[in-house]
C-alpha positions in Angstrom: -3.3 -30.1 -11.7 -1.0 -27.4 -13.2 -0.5 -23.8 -11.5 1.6 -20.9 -12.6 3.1 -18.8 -10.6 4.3 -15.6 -10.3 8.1 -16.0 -8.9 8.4 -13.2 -6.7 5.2 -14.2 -4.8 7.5 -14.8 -1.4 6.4 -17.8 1.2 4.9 -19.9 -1.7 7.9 -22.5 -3.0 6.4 -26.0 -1.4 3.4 -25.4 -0.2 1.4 -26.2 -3.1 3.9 -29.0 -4.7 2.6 -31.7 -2.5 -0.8 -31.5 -4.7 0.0 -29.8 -7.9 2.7 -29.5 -10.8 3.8 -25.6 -9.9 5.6 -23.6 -13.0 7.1 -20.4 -11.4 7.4 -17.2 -13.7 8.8 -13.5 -14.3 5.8 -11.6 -14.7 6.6 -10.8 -18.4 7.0 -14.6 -19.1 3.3 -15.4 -18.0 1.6 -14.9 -21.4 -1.0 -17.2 -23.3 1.3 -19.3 -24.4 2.7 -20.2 -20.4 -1.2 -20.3 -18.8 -2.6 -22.6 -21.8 -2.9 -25.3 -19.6 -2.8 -24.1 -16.0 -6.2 -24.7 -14.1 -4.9 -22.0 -11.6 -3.0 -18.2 -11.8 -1.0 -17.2 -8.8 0.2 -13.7 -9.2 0.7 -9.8 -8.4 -0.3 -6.8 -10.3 2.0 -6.9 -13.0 0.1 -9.7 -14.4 -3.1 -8.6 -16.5 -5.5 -11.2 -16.5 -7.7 -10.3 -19.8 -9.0 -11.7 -22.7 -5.4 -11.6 -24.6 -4.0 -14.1 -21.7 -6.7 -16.6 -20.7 -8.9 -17.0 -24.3 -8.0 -21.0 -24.8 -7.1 -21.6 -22.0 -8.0 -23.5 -18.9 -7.5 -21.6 -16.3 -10.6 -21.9 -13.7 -8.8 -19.7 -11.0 -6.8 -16.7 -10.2 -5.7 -14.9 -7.0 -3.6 -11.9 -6.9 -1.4 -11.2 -3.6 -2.7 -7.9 -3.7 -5.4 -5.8 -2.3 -6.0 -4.2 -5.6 -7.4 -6.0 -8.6 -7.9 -3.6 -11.4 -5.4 -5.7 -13.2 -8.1 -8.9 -13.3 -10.6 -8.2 -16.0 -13.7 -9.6 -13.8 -16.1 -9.2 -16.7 -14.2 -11.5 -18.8 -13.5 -13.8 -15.4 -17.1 -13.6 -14.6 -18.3 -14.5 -18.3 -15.8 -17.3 -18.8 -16.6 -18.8 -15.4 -13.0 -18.0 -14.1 -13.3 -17.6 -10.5 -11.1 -15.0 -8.7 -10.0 -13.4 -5.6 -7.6 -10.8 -4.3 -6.0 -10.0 -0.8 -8.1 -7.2 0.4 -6.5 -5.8 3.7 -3.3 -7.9 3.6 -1.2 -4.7 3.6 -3.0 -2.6 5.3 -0.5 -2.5 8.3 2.3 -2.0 5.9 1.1 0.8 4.2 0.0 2.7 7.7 3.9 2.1 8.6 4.6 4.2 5.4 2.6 7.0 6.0 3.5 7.3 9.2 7.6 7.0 8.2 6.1 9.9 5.4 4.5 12.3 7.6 7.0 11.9 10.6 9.7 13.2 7.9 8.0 15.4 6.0 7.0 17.5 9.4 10.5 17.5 10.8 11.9 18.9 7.4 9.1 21.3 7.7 9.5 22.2 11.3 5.6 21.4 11.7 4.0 20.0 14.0 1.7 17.3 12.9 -1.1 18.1 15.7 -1.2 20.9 14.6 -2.6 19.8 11.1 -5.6 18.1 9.2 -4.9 14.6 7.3 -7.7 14.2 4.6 -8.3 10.9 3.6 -9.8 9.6 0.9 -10.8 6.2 0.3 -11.0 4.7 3.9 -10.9 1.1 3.6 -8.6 -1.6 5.1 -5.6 0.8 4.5 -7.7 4.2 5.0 -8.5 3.1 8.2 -5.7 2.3 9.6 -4.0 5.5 8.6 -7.1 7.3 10.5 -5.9 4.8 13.3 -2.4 6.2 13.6 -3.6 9.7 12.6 -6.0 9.8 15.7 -3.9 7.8 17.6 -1.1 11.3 17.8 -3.1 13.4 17.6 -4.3 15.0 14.4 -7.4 15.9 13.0 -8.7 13.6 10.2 -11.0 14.5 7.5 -12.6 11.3 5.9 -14.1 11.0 2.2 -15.5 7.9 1.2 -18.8 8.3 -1.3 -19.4 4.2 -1.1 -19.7 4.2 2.6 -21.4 7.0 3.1 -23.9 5.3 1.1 -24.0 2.4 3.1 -23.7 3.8 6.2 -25.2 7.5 6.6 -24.2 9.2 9.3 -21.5 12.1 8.9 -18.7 10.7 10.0 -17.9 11.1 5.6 -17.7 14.5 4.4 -17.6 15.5 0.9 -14.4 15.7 -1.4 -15.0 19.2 -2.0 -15.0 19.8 1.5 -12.1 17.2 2.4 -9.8 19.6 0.0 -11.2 22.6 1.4 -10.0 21.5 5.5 -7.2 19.7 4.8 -3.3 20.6 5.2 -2.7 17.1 4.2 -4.3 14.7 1.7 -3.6 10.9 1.1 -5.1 8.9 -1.4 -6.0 5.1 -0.2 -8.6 4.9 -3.0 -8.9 1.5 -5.6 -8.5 2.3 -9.2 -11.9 2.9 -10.9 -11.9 3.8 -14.4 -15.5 4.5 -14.8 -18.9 4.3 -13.1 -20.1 6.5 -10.5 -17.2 5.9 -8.5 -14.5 6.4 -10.6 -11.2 7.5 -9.3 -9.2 7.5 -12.5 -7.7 11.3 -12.6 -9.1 12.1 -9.4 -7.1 14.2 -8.7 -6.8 16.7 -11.7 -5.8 20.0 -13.0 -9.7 21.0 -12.0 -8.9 19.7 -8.2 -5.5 21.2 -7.9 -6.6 24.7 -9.0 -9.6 24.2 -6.1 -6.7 24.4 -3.4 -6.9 27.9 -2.0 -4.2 27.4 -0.2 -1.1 24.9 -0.9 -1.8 21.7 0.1 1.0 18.3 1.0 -0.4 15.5 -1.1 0.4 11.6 -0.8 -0.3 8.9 -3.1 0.5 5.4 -2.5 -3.0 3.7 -4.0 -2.3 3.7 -7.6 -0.7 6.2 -9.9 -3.2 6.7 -12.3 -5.3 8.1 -9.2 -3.4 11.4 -9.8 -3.3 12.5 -13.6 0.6 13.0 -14.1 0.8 16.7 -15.9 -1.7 18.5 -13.7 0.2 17.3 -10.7 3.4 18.3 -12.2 2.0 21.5 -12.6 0.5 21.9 -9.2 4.1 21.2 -7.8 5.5 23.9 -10.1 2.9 26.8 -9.0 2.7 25.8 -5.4 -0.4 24.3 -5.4 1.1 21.6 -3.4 4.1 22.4 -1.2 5.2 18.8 -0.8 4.9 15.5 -2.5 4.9 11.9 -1.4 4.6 9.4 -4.1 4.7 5.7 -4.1 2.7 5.1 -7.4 3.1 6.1 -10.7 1.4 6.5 -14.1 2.9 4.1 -16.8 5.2 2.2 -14.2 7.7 1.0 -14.0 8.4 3.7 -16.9 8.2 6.7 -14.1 7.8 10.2 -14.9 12.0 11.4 -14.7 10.5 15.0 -14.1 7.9 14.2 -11.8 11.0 12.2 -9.5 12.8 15.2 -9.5 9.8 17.1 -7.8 8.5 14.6 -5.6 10.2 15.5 -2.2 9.5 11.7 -1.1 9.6 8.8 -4.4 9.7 5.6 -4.0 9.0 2.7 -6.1 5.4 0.9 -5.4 6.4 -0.6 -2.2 4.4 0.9 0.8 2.5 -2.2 1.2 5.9 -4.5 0.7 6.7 -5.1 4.3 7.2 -9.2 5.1 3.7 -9.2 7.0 2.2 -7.6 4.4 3.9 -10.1 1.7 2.9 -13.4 4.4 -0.4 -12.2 4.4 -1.0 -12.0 0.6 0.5 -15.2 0.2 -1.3 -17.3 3.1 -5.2 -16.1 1.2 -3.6 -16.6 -1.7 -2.8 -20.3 -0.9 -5.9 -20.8 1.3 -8.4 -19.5 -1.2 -7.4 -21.9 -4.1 -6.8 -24.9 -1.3 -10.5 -24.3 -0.5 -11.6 -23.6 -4.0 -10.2 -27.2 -5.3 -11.1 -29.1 -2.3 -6.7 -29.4 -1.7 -6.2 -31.6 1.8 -4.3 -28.5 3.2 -4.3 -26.8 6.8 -7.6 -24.5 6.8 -5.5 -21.7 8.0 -2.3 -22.1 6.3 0.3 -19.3 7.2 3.9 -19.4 6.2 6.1 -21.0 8.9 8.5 -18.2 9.5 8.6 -14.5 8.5 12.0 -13.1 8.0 13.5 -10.5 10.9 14.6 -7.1 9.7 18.1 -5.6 10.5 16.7 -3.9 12.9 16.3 -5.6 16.8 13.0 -6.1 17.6 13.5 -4.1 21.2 13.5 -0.5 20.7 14.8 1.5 23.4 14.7 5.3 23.6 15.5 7.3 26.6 12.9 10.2 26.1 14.6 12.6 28.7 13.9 16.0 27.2 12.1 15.3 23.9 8.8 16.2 22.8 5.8 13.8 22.3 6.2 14.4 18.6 10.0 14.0 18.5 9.5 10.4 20.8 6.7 9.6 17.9 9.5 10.1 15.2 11.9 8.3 16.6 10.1 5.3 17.2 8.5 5.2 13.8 11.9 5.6 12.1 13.3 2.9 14.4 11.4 0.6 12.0 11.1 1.9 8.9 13.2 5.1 7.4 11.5 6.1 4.7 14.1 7.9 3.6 16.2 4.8 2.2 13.8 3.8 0.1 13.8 7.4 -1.6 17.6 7.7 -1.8 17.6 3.9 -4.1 14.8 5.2 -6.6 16.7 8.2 -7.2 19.9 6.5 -7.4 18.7 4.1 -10.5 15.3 5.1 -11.9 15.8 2.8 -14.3 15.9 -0.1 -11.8 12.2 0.5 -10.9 11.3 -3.3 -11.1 14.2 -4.6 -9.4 13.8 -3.0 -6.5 10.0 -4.0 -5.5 11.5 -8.1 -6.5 14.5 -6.9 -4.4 12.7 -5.2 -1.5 14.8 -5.4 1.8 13.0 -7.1 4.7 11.0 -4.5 6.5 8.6 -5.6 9.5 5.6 -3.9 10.6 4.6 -2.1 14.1 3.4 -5.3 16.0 6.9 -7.0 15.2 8.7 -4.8 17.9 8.4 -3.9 21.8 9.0 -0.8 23.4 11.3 0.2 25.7 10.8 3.8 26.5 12.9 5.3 29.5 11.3 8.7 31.2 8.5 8.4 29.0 4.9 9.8 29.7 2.6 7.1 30.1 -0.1 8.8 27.9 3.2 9.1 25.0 3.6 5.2 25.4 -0.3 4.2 25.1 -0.5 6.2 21.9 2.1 4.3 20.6 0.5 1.0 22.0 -2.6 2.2 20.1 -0.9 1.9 17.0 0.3 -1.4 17.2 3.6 -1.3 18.8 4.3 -4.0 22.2 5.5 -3.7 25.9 9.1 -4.9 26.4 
């Protein structure tokens, strides 16, 4: 059995050698002529899976360590009996701990308060929920849009996109990438729904860059359409819009869901989807052994003697992750766009650390338990 792999998949190197011959890859070296004779793809998005890689070949599965799969032509899959699977949810955690590190920065630059403003959400899946989670969890109103479930569900609980924009300060986009059909979400966000903003509006996109048609936003940014701009994803990447860095107050390069959960997670349904898929003798519930720690200790202590609940909220947030870091390298080497997601620092997620909050409200401290965070 032959697999090929994409080499910056983290957590993977042994698992799999035990029961197969494993060929690991750059991205841009898995081509036709490497997967000819693989039974099985392991990779991440910058792998596309279509007719041009896999005619001839005899590949019979591929899973992506990602939560998005518009990269994996599934009609072609599903016509050449090529089974498939993505991560759905592996990152979910990672990506709340990115908005969160966005909004807590972007309001203290503002001198906002964030309770005092309305997060619209749209698409409200594994990572939409969990930004509604920490949303709720300090406070803010939400707004959620989410046409599929409302569909399923009823209810009204979803309100309209239309009416999202209309009572929203903030919007976030946690949407897959659709190109067609009744759900499509390529250009969502276009010159038509930029010049519905009566007022201006701070937008964030960390779902996929072609979400958000590049010029229109541009422009929206230029007439104050939108007063602020967080952007993890980008049309054409890794070739980024130079213009559209420059007016993004917060850029960073396709790495909101890169923290080393999020990363262990991919892997272990990864390996434990094609384990179960070829009947491999391998633990059920593989997970890898040991997730690195970040720089940071895992205690953080704040004395919260004359701050405000927001300013606590802050603190601890940016105590994990500083968003701000991750900005200051893209703009630094825009050209370096690639290097930095297969050289991402090791960032841990909300659950990795305890608190230990001196003169600190007890209400201040459960919100923050809400959200994932553990007493010392």
């Amino acid at each position: 059995m032959k697999i090929v792999a994409d080499d910056k998949i983290p957590f993977l190197k042994g698992v799999l050698e035990p029961f197969a011959d494993v060929i690991y890859l750059p991205p841009k070296e898995i081509i036709r002529e490497t997967v000819k004779h693989a039974d099985a793809l392991l990779i991440r998005t910058r792998t596309k899976c279509n007719q041009d890689l896999l005619a001839g070949s005899a590949v019979k599965f591929i899973a992506t360590a990602t939560i998005g799969f518009d990269h994996i032509d599934n009609s072609y899959c599903d016509a050449n009996k090529i089974s498939w699977m993505s991560a759905p949810g592996c990152n979910s955690s990672s990506v709340q701990q990115y908005i969160a590190s966005a909004l807590v920065t972007i309001a203290a630059r503002k001198n906002i308060k964030l309770v005092d403003m309305t997060l619209g959400i749209v698409g409200v899946g594994n990572v939409g929920s969990k930004v509604e989670r920490f949303a709720k969890a300090i406070g803010m109103n939400v707004l959620l849009c989410d046409p599929p479930r409302q569909r399923r569900e009823g209810g009204n609980q979803f309100v309209s996109l239309v009416e999202l924009v209309k009572g929203s300060d903030i919007i976030t986009f946690h949407v897959p990438l659709n190109r067609s059909g009744e759900d499509k979400t390529f250009h969502l966000a276009d010159e038509r729904f930029f010049e519905s903003f009566s007022e201006s509006k701070i937008i964030f996109n960390s779902s996929r860059g072609e979400v958000v048609e590049t010029t229109a936003l541009k422009n929206a940014v230029k007439n104050g359409s939108v007063s602020d701009l967080v952007l993890d994803v980008w049309e054409n990447e890794p070739n980024i819009d130079p213009e559209l860095l420059e007016l993004a107050d917060i850029a960073t390069p396709h790495i909101a869901g890169y923290s080393a959960d999020g990363k262990a997670n991919g892997t272990a349904m990864c390996v434990n989807g094609l384990a179960e898929f070829f009947n491999l003798p391998l633990d059920k519930n593989w997970y890898p052994d040991e997730i690195p720690n970040s720089s940071n200790s895992n205690i953080i202590g704040i004395d919260c003697t004359g701050k405000t609940e927001e300013e606590i909220i802050r603190e601890v947030v940016l105590s994990t992750y500083k968003i701000e870091e991750d900005d200051n390298r893209l703009r630094s080497s825009i050209g370096t766009f690639e290097k930095q997601r297969g050289d991402y620092p090791v960032r841990r997620e909300f659950t990795f650390y305890s608190l230990e909050l001196k003169n600190c409200e007890e209400k201040i401290q459960n919100k923050l338990y809400q959200i994932g965070f553990k007493k010392k």
